[in-house]
C-alpha positions in Angstrom: 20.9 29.3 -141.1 19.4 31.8 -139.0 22.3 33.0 -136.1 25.4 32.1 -138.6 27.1 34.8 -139.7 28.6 34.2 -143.2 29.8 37.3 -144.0 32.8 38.2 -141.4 33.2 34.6 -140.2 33.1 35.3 -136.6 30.9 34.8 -134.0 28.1 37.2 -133.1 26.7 38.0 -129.4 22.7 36.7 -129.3 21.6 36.8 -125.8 21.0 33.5 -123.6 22.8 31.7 -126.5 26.3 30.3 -126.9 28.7 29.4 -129.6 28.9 25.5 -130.2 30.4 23.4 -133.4 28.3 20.6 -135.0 30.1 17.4 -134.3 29.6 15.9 -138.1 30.5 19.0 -140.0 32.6 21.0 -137.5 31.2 24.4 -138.5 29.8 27.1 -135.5 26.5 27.5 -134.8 24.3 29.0 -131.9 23.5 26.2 -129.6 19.9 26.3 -130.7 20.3 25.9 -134.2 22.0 22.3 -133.3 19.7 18.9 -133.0 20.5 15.4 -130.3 21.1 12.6 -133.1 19.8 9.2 -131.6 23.6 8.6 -131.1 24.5 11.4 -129.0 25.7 13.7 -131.5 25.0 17.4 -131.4 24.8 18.3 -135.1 23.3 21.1 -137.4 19.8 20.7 -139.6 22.2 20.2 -142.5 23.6 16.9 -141.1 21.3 15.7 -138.9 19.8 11.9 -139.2 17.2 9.7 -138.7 17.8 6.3 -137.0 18.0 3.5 -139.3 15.1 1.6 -139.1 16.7 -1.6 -139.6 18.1 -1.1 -135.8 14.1 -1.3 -134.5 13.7 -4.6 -136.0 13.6 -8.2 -133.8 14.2 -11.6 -135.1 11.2 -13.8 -134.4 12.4 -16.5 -132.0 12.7 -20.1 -133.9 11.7 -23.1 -131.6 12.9 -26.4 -132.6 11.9 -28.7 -129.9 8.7 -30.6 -130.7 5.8 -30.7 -129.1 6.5 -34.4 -126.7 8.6 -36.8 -127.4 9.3 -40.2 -126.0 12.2 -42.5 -125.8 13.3 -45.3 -128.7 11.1 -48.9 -127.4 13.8 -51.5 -127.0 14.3 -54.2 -129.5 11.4 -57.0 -129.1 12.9 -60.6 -130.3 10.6 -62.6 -131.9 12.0 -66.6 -131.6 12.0 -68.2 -134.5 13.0 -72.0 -134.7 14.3 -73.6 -137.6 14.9 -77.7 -138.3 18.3 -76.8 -137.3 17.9 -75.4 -134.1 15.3 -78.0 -133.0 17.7 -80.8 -133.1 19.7 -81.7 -130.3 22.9 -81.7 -131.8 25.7 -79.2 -130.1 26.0 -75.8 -131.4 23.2 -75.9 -133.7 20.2 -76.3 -130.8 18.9 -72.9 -130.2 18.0 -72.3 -126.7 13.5 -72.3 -125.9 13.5 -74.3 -129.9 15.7 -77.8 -129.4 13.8 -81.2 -128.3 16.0 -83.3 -126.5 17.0 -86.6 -127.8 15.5 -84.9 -131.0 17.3 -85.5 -134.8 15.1 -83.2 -137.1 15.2 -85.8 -140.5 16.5 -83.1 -142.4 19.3 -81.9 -140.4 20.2 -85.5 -139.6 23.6 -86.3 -140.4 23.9 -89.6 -140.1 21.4 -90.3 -143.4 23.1 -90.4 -146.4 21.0 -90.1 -149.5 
């Protein structure tokens, strides 16, 4: 606390120097007994801070998109034909699988057991 005077209170003449008050504490100082905080702030030894170092750190950036990608294949429908729909009876005869003038002897209506 070297240009403080603590005695009378009051402010002394040192040449080239002025009075100035720390901005966390409010007490005078000479202006070259007060430090520039990373904030701005003038302050004295007594108050003066480091940065946090938390401010310094960076996230790391996350990428969720993969690598390639290609769209869904359509649906691929495989025909499958029964003794029902190979019969040429209406609304049972499935369209590629019915025979005309064709009774499958299972699905034939007409024999009664």
């Amino acid at each position: 606390m070297l240009g403080r005077n603590v005695m009378s209170g009051k402010s002394y003449y040192l040449k080239g120097s002025y009075n100035v008050i720390c901005d966390r504490c409010g007490v005078e100082y000479k202006a070259g007994e007060l430090q520039k905080e990373w904030n701005g702030l003038m302050t004295c030894s007594n108050c003066w801070e480091i940065r946090q170092p938390q401010d310094f750190v960076r996230g790391v950036a996350d990428i969720q998109a993969v690598p390639w990608s290609r769209s869904e294949p359509e649906d691929s429908f495989i025909p499958f034909c029964t003794p029902n729909s190979i019969t040429a009876i209406a609304d049972f005869a499935k369209a590629g699988c019915a025979i005309a003038q064709f009774i499958h002897p299972l699905f034939d209506p007409t024999i009664t057991e």
